[in-house]
PAPAVO-827287 format. One record per residue (C-alpha): x, y, z. Coordinates in nm, 3 decimals, m for minus. Each point is the difference from the previous one (the first is absolute). Layout:
# residues N
SITE        u        v        w
SITE        X        Y        Z
...
***
This chain:
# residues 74
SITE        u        v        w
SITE  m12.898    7.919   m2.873
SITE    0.183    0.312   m0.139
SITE   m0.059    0.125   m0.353
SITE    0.325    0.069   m0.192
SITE   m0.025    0.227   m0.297
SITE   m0.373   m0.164   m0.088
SITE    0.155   m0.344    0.127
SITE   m0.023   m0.244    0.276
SITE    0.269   m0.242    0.134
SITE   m0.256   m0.247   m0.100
SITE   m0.005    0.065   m0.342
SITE    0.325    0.123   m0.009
SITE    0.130   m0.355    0.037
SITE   m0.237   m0.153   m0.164
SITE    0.144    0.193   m0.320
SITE    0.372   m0.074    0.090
SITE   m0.098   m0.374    0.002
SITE   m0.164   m0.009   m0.307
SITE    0.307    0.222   m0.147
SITE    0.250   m0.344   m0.084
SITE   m0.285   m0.139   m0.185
SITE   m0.079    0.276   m0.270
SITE    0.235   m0.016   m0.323
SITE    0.280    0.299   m0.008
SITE   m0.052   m0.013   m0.401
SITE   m0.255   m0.176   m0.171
SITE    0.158   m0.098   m0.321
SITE    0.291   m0.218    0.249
SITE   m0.234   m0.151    0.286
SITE   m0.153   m0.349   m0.071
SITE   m0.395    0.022    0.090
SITE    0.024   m0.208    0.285
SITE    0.310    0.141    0.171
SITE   m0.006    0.341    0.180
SITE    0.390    0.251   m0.102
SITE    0.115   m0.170    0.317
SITE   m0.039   m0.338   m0.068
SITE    0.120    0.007   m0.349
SITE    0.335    0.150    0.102
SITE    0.064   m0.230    0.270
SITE   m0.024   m0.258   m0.254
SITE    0.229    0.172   m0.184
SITE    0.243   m0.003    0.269
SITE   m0.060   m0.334    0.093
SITE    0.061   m0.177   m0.298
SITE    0.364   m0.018    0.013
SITE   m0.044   m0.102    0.335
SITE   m0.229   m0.330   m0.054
SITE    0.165   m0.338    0.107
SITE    0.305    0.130    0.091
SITE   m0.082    0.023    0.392
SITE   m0.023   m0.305    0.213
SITE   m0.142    0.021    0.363
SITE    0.211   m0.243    0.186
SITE   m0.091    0.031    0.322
SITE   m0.257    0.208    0.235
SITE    0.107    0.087    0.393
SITE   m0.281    0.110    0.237
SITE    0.085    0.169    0.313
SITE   m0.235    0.152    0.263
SITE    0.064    0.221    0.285
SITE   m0.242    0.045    0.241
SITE   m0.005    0.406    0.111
SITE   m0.111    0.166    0.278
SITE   m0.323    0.083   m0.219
SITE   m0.011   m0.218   m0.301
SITE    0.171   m0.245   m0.155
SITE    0.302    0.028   m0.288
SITE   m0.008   m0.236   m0.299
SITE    0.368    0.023   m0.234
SITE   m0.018   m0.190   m0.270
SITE    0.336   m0.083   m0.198
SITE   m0.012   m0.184   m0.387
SITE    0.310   m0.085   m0.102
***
């Protein structure tokens, strides 16, 4: 595996995964929420109960190599 500047891919991703779940500042992120979490919440407060999924449409097309799945909620 190469080294990178004293890291490896490995732990180079390992680091960007646990990145969402550490608080951006302390005194604003709730203990069991990560900086990402707690903004998304933010953002999706206004949003709650005001979408309705009214329908789901599954298509697949079978390719010369795999197959395509399109999904459409309405």
């Amino acid at each position: 595996m190469t080294e990178f500047r004293g890291f490896s891919r490995r732990q180079f991703l390992k680091g960007l995964s646990a990145a969402p779940l550490l608080p951006a500042c302390p005194e604003r992120a709730v203990a069991s929420r990560g900086a990402f979490l707690t903004s998304f919440h933010e953002l999706a407060a206004s949003e709650r109960k005001r979408v309705k999924i009214r329908d789901v449409q599954v298509m697949v097309m079978q390719g010369a190599s795999r197959n395509y799945t399109l999904i459409k909620i309405t």
